[in-house]
One Martini backbone bead per residue (centre of mass of N, CA, C, O) as a GRO file, in nm:
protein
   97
    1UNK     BB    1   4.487   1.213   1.603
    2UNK     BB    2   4.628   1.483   1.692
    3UNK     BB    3   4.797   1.820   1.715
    4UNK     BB    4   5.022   1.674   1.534
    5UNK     BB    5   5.149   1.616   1.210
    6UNK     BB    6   5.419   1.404   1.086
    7UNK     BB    7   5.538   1.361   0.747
    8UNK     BB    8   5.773   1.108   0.553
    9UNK     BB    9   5.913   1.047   0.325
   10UNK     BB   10   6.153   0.732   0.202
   11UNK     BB   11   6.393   0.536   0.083
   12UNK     BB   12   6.516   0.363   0.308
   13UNK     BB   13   6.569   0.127   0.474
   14UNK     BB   14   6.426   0.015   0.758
   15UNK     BB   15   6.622   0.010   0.937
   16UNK     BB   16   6.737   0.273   0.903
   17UNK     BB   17   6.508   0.420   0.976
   18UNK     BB   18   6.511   0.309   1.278
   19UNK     BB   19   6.731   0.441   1.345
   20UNK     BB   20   6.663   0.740   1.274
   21UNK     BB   21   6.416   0.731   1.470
   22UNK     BB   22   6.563   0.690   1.741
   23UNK     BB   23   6.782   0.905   1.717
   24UNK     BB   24   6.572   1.138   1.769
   25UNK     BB   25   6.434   1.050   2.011
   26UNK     BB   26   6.724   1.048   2.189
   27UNK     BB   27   6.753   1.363   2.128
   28UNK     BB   28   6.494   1.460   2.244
   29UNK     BB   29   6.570   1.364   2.526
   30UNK     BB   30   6.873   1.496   2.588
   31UNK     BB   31   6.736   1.787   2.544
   32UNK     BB   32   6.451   1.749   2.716
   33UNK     BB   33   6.427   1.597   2.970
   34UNK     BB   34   6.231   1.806   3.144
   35UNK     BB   35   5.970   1.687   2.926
   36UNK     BB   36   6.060   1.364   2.904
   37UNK     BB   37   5.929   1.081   3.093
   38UNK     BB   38   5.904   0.876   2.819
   39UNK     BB   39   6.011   0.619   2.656
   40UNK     BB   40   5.981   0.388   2.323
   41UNK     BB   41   5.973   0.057   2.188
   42UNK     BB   42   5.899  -0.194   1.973
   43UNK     BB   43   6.039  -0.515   1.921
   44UNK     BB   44   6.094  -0.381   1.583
   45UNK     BB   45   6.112  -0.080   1.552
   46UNK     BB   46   5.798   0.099   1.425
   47UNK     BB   47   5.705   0.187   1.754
   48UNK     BB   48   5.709   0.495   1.889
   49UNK     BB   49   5.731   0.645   2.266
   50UNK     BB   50   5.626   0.968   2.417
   51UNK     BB   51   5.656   1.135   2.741
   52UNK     BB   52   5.432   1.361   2.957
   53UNK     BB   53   5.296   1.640   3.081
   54UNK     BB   54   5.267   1.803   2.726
   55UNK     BB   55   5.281   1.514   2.586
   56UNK     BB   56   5.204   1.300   2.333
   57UNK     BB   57   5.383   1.043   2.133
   58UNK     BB   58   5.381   0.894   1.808
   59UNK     BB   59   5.587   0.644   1.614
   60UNK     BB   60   5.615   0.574   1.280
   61UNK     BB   61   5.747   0.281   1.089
   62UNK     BB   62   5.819   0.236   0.754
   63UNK     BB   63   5.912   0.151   0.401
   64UNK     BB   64   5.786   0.486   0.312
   65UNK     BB   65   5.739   0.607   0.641
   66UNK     BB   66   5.718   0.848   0.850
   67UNK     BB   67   5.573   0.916   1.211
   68UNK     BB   68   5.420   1.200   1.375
   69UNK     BB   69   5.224   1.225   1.673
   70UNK     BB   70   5.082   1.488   1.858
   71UNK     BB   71   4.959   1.556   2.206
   72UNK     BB   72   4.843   1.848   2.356
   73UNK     BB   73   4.880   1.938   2.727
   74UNK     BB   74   4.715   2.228   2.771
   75UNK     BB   75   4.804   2.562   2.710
   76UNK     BB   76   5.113   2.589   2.682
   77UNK     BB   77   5.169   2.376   2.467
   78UNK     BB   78   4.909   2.516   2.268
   79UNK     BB   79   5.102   2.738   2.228
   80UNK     BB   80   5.355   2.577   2.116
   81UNK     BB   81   5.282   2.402   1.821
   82UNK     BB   82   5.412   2.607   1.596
   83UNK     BB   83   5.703   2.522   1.721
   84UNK     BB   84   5.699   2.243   1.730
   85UNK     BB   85   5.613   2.156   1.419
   86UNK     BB   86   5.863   2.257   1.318
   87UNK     BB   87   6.098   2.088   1.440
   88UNK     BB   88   5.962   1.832   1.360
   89UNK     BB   89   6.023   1.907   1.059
   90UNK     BB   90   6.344   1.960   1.052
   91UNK     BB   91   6.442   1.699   1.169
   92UNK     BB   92   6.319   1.510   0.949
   93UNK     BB   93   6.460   1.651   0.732
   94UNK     BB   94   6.730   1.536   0.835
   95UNK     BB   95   6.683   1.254   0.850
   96UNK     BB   96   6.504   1.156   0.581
   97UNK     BB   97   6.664   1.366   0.318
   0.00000   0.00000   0.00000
């Protein structure tokens, strides 16, 4: 486990939750490009990977749960920590719930 977990219960066919976590990871590309430097999904879509200068992030997906681990690199990073798992609990609330 890294420096962050979050997890959510969810109800949801495991497509649509795979979707919803795709969705999640893609927004946060989109919003973040400059310290997100890699991002993907395995052929299932059920384990996504996102990567930078200042953290490691793993998604898993299954029929029950979704979950997010967060390594974070540097006394920057681990300085927003707080605020990072903030967000990341909010985000998956709006998604999952």
């Amino acid at each position: 486990m890294g420096d962050i977990h979050v997890e959510r219960a969810h109800t949801l066919e495991l497509d649509e939750a795979k979707t919803r976590a795709r969705d999640l990871l893609e927004k946060f590309n989109q919003k973040l490009s400059h310290l997100i430097s890699d991002t993907g999904w395995n052929a299932d879509g059920t384990h996504g990977t996102a990567s930078g200068k200042m953290f490691t992030a793993n998604f898993v997906v299954d029929e029950n749960t979704v979950s997010v681990d967060i390594s974070l690199k540097g006394i920057a990073a681990k300085v927003m920590k707080g605020q990072i798992e903030k967000t990341m609990k909010e985000q998956l609330d709006r998604k999952f719930n």
